[in-house]
MARKOL-632043 format. One line per field, with one value per atom (N, C-alpha, C): z, y, x; residue number from 1. Coordinates in nm, 2 decimals, always signed. Each point is the difference from the previous one (the first is absolute). Example, Ala and Ser with C-alpha at 12.3 -4.5 7.8 and 13.67 -1.06 7.14 Angstrom:
BEGIN
pz c(+0.78  +0.00  +0.00  -0.07  +0.00  +0.08)
py c(-0.57  +0.12  +0.12  +0.11  +0.11  +0.11)
px c(+1.32  -0.09  +0.09  -0.04  +0.09  -0.08)
resi c(1  1  1  2  2  2)
This chain:
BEGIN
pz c(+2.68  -0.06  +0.04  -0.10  +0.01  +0.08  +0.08  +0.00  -0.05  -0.04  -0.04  +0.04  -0.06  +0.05  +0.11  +0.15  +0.03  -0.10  -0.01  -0.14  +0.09  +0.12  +0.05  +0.04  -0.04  +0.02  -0.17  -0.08  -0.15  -0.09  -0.06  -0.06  -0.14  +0.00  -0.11  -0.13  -0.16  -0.05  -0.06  -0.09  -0.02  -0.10  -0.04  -0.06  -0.10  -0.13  -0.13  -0.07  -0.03  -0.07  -0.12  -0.02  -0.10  -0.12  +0.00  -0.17  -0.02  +0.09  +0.01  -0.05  +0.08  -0.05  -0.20  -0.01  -0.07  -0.12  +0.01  -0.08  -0.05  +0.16  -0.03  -0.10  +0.03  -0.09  -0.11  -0.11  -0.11  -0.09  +0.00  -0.08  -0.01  +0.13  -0.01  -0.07  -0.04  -0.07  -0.14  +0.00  -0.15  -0.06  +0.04  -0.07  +0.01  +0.05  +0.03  -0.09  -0.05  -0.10  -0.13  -0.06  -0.07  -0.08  +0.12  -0.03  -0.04  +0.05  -0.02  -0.17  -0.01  -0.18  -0.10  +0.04  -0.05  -0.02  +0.08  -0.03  -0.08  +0.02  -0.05  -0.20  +0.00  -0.13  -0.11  +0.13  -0.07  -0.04  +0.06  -0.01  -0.09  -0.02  -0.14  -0.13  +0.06  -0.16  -0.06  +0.12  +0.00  -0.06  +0.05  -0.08  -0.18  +0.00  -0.12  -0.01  +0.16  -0.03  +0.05  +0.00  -0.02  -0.05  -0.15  -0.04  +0.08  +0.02  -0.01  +0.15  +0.09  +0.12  +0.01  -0.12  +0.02  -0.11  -0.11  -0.08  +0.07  +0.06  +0.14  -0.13)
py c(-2.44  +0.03  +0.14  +0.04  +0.19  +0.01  +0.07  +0.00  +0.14  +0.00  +0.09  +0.12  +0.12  +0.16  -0.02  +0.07  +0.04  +0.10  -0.03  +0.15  +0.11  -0.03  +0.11  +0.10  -0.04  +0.11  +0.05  -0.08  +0.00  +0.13  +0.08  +0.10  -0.08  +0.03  -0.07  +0.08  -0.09  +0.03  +0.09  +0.18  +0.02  -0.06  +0.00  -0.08  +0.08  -0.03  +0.07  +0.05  +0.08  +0.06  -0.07  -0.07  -0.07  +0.05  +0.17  +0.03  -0.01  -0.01  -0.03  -0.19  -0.07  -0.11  -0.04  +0.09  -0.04  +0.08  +0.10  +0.04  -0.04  -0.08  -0.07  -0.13  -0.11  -0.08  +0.00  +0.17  -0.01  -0.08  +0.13  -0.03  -0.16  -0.07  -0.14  -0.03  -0.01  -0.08  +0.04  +0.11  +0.05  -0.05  -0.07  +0.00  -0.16  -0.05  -0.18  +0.02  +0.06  +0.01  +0.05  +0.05  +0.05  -0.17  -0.04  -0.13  -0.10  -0.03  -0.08  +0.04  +0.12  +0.00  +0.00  -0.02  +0.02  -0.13  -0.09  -0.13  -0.07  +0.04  -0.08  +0.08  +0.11  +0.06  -0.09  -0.02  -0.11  -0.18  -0.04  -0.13  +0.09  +0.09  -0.04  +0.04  +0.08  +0.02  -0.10  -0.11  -0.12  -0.13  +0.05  -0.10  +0.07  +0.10  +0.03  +0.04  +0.06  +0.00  +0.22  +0.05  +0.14  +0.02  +0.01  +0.06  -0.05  -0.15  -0.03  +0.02  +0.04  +0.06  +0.11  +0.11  +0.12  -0.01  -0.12  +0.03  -0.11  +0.05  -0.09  -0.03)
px c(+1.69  -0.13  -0.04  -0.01  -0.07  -0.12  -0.04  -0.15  -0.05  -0.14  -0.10  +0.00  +0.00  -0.02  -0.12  +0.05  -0.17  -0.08  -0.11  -0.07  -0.03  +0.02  -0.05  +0.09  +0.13  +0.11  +0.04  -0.04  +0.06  -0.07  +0.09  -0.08  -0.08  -0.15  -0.14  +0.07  +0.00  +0.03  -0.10  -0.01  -0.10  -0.09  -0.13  -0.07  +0.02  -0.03  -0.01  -0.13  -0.01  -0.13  -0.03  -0.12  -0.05  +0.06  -0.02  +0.06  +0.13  +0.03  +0.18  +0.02  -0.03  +0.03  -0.08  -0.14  -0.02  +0.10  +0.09  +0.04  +0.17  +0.00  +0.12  -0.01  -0.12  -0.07  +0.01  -0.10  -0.02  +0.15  +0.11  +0.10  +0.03  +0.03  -0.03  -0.10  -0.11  -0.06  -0.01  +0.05  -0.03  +0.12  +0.13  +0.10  -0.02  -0.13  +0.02  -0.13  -0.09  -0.09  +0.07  +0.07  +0.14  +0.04  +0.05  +0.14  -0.09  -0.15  -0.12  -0.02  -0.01  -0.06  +0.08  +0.14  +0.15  -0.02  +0.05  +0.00  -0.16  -0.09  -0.16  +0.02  +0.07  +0.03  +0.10  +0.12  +0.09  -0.06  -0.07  -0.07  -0.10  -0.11  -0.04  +0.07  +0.11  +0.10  +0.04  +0.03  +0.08  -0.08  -0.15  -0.11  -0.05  +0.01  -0.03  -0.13  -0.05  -0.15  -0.02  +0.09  -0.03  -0.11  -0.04  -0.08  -0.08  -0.08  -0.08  -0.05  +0.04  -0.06  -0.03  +0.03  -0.04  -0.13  -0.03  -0.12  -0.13  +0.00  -0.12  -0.11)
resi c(1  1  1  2  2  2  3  3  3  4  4  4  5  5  5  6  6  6  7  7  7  8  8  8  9  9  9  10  10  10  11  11  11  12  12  12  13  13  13  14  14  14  15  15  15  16  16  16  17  17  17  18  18  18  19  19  19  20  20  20  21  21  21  22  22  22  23  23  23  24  24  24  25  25  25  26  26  26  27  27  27  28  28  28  29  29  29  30  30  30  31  31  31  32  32  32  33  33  33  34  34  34  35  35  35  36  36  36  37  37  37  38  38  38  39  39  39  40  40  40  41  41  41  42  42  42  43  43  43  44  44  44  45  45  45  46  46  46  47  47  47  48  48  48  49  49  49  50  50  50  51  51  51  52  52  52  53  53  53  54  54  54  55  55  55  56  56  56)
């Protein structure tokens, strides 16, 4: 059985700057908001109701 790093000898990993992680984020969501309207496009092509979501 392994045991645990002391932390107090272990180099801390650096923390990341908010605009960093959030910039790593965006691209992720924008390509999982993408595949969301791709597929909701094909289910109404597939229902036949195109037009009738765009004449509210």
């Amino acid at each position: 059985m392994t045991t645990l790093p002391d932390r107090r000898t272990i180099a801390a990993r650096p923390k990341r700057s908010a605009e960093t992680v959030e910039l790593e984020r965006l691209p992720k969501k924008a390509a999982r908001l993408k595949k969301n309207l791709a597929k909701r496009d094909a289910v109404l092509v597939a229902m036949g109701k195109t037009s009738a979501s765009w004449n509210c």
